[in-house]
C-alpha positions in Angstrom: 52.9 -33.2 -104.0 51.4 -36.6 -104.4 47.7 -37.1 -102.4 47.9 -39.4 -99.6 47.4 -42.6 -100.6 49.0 -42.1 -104.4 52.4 -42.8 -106.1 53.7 -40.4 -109.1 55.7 -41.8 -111.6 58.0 -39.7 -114.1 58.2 -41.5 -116.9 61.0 -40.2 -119.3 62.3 -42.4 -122.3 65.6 -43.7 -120.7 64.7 -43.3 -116.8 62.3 -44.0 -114.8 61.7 -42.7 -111.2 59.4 -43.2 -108.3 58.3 -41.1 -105.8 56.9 -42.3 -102.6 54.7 -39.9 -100.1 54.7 -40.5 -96.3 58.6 -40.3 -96.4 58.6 -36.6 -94.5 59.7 -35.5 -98.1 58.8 -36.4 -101.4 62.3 -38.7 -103.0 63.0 -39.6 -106.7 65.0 -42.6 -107.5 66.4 -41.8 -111.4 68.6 -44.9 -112.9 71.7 -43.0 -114.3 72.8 -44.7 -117.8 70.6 -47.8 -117.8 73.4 -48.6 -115.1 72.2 -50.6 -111.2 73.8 -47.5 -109.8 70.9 -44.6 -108.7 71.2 -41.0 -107.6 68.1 -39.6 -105.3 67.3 -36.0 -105.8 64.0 -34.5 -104.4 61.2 -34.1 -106.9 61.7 -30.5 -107.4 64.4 -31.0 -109.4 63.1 -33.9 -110.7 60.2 -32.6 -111.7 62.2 -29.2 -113.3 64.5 -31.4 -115.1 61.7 -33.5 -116.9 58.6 -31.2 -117.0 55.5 -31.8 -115.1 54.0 -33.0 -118.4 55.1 -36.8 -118.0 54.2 -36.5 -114.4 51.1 -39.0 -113.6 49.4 -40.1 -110.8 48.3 -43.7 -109.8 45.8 -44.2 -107.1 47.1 -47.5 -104.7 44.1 -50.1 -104.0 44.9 -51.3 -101.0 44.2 -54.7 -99.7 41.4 -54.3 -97.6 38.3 -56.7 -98.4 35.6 -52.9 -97.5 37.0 -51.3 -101.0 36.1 -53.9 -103.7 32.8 -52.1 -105.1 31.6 -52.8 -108.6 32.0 -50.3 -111.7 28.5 -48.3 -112.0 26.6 -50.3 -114.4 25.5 -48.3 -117.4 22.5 -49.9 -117.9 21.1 -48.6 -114.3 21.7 -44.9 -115.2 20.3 -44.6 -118.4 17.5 -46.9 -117.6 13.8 -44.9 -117.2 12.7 -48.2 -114.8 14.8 -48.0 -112.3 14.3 -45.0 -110.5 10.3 -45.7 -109.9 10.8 -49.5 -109.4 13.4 -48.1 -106.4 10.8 -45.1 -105.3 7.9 -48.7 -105.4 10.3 -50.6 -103.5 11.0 -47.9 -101.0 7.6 -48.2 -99.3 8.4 -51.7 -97.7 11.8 -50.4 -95.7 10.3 -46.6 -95.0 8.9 -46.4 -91.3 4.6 -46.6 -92.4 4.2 -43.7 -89.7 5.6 -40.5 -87.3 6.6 -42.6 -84.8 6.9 -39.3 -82.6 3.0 -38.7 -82.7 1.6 -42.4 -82.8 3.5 -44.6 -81.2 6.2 -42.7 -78.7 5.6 -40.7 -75.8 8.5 -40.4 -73.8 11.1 -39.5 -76.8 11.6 -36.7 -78.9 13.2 -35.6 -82.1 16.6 -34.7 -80.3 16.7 -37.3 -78.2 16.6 -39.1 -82.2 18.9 -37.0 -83.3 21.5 -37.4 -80.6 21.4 -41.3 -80.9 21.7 -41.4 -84.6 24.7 -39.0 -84.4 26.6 -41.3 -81.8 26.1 -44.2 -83.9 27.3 -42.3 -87.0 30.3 -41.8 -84.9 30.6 -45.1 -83.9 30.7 -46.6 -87.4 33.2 -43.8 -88.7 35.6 -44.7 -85.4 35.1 -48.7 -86.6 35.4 -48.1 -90.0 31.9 -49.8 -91.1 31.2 -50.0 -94.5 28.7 -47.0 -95.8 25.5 -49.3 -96.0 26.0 -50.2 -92.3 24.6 -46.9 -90.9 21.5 -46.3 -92.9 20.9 -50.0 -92.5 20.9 -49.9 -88.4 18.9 -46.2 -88.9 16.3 -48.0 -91.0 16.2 -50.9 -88.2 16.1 -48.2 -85.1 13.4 -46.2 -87.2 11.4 -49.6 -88.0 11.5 -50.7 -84.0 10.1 -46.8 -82.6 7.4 -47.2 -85.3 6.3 -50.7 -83.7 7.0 -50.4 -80.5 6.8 -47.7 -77.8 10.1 -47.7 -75.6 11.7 -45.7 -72.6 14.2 -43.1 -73.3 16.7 -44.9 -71.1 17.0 -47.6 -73.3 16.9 -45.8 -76.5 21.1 -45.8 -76.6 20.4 -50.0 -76.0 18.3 -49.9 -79.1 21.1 -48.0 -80.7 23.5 -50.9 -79.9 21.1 -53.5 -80.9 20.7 -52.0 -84.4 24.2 -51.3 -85.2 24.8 -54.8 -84.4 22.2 -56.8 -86.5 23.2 -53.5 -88.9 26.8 -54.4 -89.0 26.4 -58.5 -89.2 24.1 -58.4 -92.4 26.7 -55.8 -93.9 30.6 -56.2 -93.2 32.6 -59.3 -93.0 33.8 -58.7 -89.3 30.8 -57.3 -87.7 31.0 -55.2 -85.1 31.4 -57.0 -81.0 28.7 -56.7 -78.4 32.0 -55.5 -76.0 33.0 -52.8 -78.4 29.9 -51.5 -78.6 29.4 -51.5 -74.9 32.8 -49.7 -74.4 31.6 -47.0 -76.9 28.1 -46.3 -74.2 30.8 -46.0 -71.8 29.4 -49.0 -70.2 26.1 -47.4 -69.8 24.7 -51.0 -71.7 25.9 -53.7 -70.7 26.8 -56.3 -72.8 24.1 -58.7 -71.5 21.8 -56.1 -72.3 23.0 -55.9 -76.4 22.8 -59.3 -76.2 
């Protein structure tokens, strides 16, 4: 069986057949005689016929703009500067203290927690791309260290973070509406904005 997303080719010196998943069943289409005319057998006998040694896989890249990512660059791996240039430039985006002890009084590690966790859902249910998340975390972690806030409107900071989070990152950023809907409509939309 083919993984989601794949087509297998058998590739067999005079034939050539295709099989497509998502069909309920998996279908070969073999030319007969380097004729137009073609017979469809499943792949089991396909695949019995020709071996599964000329059987190969070839992953589909679909369309969407989220799934263009570069090759890893060699030179980053094996280079000894980049890790502790990233570990220097880390100290400028970390939170500079325990915002728990310092700055907040009325919210707790759950409460954190909890909020993080919805907007991890959120993303996954919009499909954001993977820096979106730890981007609005780093923005919602930065805001608690510098400013001490209710818990009622630590869901509207939530919103507020995935927003700015999801317009620096993804071509189509998330909607102040869409994000309201997910709160249930506990946050208004006036209030993202």
């Amino acid at each position: 069986m083919a993984p989601q997303g794949a087509t297998a080719t058998v590739i067999v010196p005079s034939t050539t057949s295709v099989v497509t998943p998502g069909t309920g069943g998996m279908v070969a289409n073999i030319p007969v005689n380097n004729s137009s005319t073609t017979t469809t057998t499943t792949m089991a006998a396909a695949s019995a016929a020709l071996g599964f040694d000329h059987l190969s896989c070839q992953e589909i890249i679909y369309d969407e703009p989220d799934n263009r990512f570069a090759d890893p660059d060699r030179h980053m791996i094996t280079d000894d500067r980049v890790l502790p240039n990233l570990i220097r430039l880390e100290r400028y985006t970390i939170p500079p203290c325990n915002y728990f002890v310092a700055v907040q009084q009325d919210i707790k590690p759950a409460m954190r927690k909890i909020v993080t966790t919805w907007m991890l859902e959120v993303c996954d249910e919009q499909k954001c791309e993977e820096q979106t998340f730890p981007l609005a975390v780093n923005f919602f972690d930065r805001f608690l260290c510098a400013l001490a806030i209710d818990r009622y409107h630590l869901q509207l900071l939530g919103c507020c973070t995935l927003l700015l989070a999801s317009k620096i990152r993804q071509c189509q950023p998330l909607t102040v509406d869409v994000l309201s809907a997910y709160t249930d409509h506990a946050v208004s939309p006036d209030q993202i904005r």
